[in-house]
N, CA, C and O atoms as a MOPAC input file, in Angstrom:
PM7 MOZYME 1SCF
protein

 N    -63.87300 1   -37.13900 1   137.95100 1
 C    -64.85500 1   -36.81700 1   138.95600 1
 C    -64.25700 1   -35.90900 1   140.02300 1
 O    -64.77400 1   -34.83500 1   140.33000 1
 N    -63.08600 1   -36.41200 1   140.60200 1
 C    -62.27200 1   -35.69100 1   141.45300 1
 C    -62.29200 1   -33.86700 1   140.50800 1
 O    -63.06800 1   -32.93400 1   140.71900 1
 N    -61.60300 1   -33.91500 1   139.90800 1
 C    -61.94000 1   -32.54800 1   138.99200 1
 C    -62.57000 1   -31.65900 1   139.20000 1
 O    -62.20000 1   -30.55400 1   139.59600 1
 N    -63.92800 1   -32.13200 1   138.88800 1
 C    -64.98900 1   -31.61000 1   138.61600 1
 C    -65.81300 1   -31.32800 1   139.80200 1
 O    -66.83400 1   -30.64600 1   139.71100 1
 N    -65.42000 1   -31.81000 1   140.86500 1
 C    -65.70600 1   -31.53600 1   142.23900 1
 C    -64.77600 1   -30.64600 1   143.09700 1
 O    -65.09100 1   -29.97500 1   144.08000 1
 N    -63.54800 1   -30.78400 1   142.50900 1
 C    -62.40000 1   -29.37100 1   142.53100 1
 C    -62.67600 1   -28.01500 1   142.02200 1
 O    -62.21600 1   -27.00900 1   142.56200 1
 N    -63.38800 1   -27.99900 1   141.03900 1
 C    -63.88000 1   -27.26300 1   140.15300 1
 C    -64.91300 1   -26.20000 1   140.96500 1
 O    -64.84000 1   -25.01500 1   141.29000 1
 N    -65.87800 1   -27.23300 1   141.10900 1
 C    -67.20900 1   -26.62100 1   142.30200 1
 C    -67.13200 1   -25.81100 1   143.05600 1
 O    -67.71200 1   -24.72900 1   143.14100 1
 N    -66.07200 1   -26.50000 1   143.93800 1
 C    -65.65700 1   -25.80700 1   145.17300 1
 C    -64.90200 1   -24.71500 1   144.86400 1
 O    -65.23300 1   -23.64800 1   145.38000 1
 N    -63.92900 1   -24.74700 1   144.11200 1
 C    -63.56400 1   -23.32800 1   143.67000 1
 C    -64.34000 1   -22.45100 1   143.00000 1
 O    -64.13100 1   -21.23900 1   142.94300 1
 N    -65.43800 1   -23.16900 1   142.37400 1
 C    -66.02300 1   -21.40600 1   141.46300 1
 C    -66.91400 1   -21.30300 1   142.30800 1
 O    -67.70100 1   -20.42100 1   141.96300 1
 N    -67.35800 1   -22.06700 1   143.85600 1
 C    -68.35900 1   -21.64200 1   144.82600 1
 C    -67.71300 1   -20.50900 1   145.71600 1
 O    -68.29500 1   -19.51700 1   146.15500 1
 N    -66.30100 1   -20.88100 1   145.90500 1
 C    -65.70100 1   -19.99100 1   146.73200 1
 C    -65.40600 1   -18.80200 1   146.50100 1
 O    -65.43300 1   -17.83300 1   147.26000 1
 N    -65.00600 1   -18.91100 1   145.00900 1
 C    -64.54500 1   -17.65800 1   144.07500 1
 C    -65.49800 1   -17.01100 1   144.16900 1
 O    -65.22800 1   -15.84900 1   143.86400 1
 N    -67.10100 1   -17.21600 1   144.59600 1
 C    -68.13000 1   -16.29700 1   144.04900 1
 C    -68.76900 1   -15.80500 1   145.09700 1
 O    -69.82700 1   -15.17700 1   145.07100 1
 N    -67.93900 1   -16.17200 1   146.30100 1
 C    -68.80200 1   -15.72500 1   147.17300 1
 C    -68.32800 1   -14.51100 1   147.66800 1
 O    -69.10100 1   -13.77700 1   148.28300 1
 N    -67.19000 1   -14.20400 1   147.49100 1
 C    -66.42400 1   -13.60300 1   147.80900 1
 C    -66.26000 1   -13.00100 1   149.07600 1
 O    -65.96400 1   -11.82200 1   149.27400 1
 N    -66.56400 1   -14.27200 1   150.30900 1
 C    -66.25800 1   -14.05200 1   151.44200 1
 C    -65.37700 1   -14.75200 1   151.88400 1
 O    -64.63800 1   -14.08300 1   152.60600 1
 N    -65.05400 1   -15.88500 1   151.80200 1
 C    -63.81400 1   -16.45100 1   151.86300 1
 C    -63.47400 1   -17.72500 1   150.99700 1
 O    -64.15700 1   -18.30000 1   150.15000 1
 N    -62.00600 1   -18.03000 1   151.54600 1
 C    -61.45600 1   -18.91600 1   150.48700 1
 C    -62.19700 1   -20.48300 1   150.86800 1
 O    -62.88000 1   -20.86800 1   151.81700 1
 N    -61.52300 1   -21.34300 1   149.23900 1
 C    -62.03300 1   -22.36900 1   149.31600 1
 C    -61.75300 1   -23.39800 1   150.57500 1
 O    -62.49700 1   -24.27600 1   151.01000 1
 N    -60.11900 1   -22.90900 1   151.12700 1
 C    -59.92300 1   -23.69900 1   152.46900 1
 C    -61.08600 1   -23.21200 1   153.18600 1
 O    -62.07200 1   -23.94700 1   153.23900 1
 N    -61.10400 1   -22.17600 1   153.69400 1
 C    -62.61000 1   -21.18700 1   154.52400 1
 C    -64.04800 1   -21.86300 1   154.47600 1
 O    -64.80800 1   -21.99000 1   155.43600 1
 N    -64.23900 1   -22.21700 1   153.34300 1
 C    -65.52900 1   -22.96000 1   153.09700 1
 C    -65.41700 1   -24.30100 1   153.70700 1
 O    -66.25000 1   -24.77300 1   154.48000 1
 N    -64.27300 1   -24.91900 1   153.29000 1
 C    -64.06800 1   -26.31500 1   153.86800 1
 C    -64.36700 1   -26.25100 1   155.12700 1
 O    -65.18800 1   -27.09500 1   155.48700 1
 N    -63.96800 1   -25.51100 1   155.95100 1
 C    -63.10700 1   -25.78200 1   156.88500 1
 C    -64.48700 1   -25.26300 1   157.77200 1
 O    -64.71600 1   -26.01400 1   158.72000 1
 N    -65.58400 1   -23.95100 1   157.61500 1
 C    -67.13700 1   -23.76700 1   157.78100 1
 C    -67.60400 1   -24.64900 1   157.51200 1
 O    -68.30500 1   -24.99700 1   158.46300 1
 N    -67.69100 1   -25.49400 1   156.52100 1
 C    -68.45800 1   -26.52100 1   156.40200 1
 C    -68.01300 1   -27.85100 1   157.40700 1
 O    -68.88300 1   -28.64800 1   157.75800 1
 N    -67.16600 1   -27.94800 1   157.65900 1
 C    -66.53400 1   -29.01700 1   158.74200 1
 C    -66.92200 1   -28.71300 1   160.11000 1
 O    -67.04000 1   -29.48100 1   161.06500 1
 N    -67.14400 1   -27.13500 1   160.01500 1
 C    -67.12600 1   -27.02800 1   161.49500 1
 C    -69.16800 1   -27.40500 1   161.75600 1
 O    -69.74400 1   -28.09000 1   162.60200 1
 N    -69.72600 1   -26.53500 1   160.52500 1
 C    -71.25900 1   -27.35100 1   160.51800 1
 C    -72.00500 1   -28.34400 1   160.81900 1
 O    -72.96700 1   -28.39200 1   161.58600 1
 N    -71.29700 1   -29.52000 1   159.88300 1
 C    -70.99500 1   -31.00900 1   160.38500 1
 C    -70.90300 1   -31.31400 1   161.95400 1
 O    -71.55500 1   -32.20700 1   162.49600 1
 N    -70.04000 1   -30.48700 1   162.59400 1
 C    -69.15900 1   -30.70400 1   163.76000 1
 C    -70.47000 1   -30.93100 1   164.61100 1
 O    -70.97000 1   -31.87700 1   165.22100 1
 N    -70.78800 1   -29.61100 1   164.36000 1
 C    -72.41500 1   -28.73900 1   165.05500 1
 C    -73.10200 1   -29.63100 1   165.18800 1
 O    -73.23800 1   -30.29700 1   166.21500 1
 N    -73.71000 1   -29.79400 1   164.02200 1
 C    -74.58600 1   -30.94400 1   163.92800 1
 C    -74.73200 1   -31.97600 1   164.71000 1
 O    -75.61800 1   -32.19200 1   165.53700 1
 N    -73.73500 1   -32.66900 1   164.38700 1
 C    -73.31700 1   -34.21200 1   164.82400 1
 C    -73.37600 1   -34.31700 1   166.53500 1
 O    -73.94200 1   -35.20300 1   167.17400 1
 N    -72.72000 1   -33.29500 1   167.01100 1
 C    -73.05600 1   -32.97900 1   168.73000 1
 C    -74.47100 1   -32.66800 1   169.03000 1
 O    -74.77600 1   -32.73600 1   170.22000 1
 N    -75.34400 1   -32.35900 1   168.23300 1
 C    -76.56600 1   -31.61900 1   168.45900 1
 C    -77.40000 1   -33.48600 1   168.62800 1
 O    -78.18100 1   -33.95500 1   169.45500 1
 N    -76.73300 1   -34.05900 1   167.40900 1
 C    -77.69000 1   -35.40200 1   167.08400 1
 C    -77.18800 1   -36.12600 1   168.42900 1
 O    -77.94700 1   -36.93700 1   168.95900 1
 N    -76.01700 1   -35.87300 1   168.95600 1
 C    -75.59500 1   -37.37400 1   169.90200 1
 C    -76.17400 1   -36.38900 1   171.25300 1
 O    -76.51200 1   -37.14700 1   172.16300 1
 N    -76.28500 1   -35.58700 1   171.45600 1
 C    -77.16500 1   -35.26600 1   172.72700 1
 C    -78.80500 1   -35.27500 1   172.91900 1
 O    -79.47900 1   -34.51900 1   172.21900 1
 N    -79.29300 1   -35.95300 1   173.66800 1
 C    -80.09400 1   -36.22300 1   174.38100 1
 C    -81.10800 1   -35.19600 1   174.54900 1
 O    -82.28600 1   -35.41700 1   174.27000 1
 N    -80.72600 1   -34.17200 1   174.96000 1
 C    -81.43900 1   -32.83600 1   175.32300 1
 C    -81.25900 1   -31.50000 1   174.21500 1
 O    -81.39200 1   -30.32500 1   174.55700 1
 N    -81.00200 1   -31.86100 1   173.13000 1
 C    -80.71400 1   -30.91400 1   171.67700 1
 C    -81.49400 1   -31.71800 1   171.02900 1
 O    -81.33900 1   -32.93900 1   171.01300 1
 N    -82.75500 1   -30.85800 1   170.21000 1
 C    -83.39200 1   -31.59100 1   169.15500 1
 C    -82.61400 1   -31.01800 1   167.86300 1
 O    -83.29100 1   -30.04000 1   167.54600 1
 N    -81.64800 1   -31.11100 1   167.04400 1
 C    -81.18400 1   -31.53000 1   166.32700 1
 C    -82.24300 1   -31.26600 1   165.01800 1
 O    -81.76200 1   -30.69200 1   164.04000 1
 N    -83.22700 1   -31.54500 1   164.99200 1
 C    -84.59200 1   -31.06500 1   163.66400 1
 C    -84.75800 1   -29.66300 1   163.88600 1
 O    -85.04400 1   -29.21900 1   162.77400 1
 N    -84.73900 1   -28.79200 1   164.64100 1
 C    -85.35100 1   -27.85400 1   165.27600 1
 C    -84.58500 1   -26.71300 1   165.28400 1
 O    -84.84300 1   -25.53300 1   165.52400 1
 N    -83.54800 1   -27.33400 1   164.96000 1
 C    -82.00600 1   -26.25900 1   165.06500 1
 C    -81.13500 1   -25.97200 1   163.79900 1
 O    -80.03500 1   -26.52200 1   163.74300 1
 N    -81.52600 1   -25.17400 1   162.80300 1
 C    -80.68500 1   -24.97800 1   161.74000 1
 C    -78.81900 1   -24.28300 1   162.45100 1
 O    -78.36000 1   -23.85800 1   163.51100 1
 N    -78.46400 1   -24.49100 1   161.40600 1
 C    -76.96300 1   -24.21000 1   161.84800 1
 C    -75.92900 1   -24.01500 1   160.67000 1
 O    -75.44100 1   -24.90100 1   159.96800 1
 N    -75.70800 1   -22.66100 1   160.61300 1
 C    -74.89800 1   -22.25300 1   159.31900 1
 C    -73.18500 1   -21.58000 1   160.03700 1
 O    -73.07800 1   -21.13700 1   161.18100 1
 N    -72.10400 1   -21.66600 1   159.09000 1
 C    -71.04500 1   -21.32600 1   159.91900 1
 C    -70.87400 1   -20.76200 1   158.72100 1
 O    -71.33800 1   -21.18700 1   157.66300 1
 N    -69.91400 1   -19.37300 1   158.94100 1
 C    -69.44000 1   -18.54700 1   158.21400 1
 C    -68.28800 1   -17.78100 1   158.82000 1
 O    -68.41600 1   -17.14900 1   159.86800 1
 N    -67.02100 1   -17.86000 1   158.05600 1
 C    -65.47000 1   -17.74700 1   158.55900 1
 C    -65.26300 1   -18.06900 1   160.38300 1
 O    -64.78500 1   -17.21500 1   161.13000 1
 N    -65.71100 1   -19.40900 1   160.85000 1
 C    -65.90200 1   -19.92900 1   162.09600 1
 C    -66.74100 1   -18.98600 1   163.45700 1
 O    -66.47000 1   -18.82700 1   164.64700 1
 N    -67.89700 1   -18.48500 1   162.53000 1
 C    -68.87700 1   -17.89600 1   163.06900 1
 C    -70.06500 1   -18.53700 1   162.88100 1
 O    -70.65100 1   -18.29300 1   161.82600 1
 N    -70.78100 1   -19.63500 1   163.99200 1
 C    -71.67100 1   -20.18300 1   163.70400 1
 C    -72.83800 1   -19.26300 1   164.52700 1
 O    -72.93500 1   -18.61700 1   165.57100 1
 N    -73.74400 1   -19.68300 1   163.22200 1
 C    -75.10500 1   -19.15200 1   163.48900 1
 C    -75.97900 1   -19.90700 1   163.52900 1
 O    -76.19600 1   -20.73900 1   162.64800 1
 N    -76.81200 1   -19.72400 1   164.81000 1
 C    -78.14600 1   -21.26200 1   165.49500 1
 C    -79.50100 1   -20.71100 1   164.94100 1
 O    -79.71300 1   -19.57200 1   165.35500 1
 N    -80.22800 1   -21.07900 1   164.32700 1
 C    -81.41600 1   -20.64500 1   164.30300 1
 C    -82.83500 1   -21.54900 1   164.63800 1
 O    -82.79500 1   -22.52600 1   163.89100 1
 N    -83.56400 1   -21.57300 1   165.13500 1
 C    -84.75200 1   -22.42700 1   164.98500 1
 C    -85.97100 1   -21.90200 1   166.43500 1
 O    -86.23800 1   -20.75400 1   166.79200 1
 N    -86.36600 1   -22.89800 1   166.86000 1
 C    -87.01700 1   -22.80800 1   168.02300 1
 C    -87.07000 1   -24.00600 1   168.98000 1
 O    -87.51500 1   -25.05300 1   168.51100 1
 N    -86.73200 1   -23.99000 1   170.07500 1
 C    -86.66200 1   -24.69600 1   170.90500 1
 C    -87.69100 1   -24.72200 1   172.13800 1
 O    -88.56000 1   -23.85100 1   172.19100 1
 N    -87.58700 1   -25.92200 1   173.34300 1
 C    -88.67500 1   -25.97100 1   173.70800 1
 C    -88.21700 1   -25.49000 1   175.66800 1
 O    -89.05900 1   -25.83500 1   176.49800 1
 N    -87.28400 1   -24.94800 1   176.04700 1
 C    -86.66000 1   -24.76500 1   176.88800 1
 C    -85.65300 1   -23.68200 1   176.54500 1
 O    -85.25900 1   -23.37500 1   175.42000 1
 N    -85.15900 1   -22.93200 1   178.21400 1
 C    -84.34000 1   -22.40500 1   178.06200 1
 C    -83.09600 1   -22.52700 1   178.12100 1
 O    -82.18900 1   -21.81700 1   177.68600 1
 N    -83.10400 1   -24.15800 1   179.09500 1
 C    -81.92000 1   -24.94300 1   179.27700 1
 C    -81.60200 1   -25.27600 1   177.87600 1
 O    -80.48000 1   -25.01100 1   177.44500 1
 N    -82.65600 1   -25.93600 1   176.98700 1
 C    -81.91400 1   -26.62800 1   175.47900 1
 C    -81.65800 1   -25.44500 1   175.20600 1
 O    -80.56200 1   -25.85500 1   175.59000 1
 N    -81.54300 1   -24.45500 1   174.95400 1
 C    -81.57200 1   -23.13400 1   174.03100 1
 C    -80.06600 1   -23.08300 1   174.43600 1
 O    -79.26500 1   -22.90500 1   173.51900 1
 N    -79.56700 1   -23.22500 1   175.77300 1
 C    -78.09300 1   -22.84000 1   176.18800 1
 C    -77.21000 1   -24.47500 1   176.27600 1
 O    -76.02100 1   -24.76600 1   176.40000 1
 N    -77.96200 1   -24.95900 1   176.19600 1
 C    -77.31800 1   -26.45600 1   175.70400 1
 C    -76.69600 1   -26.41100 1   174.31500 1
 O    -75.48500 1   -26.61300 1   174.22800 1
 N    -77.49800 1   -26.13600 1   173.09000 1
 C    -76.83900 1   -26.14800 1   172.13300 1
 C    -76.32900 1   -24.84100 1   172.08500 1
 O    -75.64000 1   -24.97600 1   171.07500 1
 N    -76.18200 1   -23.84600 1   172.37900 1
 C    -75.01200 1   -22.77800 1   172.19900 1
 C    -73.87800 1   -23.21400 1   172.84800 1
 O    -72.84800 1   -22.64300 1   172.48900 1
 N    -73.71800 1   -24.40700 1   174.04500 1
 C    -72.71000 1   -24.78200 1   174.75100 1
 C    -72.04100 1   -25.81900 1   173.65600 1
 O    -70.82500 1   -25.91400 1   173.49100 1
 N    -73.17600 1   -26.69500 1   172.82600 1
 C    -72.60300 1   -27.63100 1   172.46900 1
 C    -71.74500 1   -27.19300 1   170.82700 1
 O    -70.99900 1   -27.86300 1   170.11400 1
 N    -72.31800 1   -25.66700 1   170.68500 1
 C    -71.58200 1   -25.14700 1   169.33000 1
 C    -70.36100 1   -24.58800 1   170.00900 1
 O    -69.24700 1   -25.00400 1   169.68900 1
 N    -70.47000 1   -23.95200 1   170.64400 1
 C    -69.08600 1   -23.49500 1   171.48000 1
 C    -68.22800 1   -24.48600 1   171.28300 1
 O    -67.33500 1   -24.15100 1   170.50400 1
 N    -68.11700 1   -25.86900 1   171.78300 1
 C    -67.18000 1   -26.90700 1   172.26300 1
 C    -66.55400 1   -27.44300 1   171.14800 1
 O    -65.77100 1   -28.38600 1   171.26400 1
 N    -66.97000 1   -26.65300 1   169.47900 1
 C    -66.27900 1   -27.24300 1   168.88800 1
 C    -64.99600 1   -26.89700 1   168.07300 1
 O    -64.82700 1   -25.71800 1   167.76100 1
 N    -64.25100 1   -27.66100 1   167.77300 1
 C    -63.17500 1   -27.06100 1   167.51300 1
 C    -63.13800 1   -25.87100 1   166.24300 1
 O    -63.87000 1   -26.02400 1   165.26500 1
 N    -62.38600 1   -24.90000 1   166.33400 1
 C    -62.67200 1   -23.94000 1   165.02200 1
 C    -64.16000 1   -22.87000 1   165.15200 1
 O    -64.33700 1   -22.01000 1   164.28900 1
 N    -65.01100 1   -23.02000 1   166.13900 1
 C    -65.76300 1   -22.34200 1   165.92500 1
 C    -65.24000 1   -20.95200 1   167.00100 1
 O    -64.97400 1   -21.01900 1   168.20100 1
 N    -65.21800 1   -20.01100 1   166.30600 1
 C    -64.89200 1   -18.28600 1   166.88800 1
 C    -65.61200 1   -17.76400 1   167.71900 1
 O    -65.21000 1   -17.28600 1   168.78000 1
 N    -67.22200 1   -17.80400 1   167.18000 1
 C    -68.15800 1   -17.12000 1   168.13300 1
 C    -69.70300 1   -18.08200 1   167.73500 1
 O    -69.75300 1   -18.72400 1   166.68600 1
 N    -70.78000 1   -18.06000 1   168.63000 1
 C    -72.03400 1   -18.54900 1   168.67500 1
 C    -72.83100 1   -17.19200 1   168.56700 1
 O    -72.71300 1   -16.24800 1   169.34800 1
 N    -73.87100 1   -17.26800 1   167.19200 1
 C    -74.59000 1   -16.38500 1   166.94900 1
 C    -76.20700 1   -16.97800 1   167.43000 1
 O    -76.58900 1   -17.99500 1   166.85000 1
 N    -77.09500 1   -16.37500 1   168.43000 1
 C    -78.11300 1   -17.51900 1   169.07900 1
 C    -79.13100 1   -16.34000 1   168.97000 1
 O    -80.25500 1   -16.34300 1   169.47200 1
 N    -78.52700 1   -15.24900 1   168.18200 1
 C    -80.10700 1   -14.65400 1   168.76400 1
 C    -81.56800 1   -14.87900 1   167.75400 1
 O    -82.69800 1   -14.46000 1   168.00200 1
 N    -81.16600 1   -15.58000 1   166.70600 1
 C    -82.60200 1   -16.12800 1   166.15200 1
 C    -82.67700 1   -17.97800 1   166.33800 1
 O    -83.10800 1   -18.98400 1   165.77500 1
 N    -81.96700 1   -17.55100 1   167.47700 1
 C    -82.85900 1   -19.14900 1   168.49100 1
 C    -83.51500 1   -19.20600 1   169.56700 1
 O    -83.12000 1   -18.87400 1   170.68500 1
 N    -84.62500 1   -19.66400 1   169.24300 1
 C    -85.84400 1   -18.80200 1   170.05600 1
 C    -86.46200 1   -19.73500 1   171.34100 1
 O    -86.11100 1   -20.89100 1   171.10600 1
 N    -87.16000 1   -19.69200 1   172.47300 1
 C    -87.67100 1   -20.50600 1   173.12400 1
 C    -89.56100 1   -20.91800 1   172.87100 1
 O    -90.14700 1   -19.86400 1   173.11800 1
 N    -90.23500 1   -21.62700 1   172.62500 1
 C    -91.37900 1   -21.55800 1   172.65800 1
 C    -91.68400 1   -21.39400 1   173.59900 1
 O    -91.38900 1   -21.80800 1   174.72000 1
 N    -92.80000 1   -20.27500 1   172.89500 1
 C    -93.63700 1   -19.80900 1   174.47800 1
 C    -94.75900 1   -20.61800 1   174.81600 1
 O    -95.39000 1   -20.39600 1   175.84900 1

């Protein structure tokens, strides 16, 4: 099983050919990261907020209901470890 889940991850990485399989890990950890701060705050809806990281370039997308949450979760992607830069401009405020 271990294997075959070794396997994955390498012919996912191999094919993307943007970065390595550590790279993916390590985007995908920082995603998680995202996430998980988005869910334990109060003032981040967390449903509302997609969140993709690519070589520790996370990108926010969704719509929010404020301009404070809108800079809340770009603060709360910032704060995490490994992430390079916050990409926010298709995170939008409802009008």
């Amino acid at each position: 099983m271990v294997v075959i889940a070794a396997f994955v991850l390498v012919s996912y990485a191999g094919t993307s050919g943007r970065e390595s399989t550590g790279g993916f890990i390590d985007d995908s950890a920082i995603t998680t990261k995202v996430k998980s701060s988005f869910l334990a705050d109060p003032m981040v809806s967390a449903l509302s907020i997609s969140v993709e990281t690519t070589q520790g370039v996370v990108q926010l997308k969704g719509i929010v209901d404020s301009e404070q949450k809108r800079q809340r979760a770009i603060q709360l992607a910032q704060s995490v470890g490994g992430v390079r830069q916050v990409d926010a401009r298709n995170l939008f405020v409802k009008s």
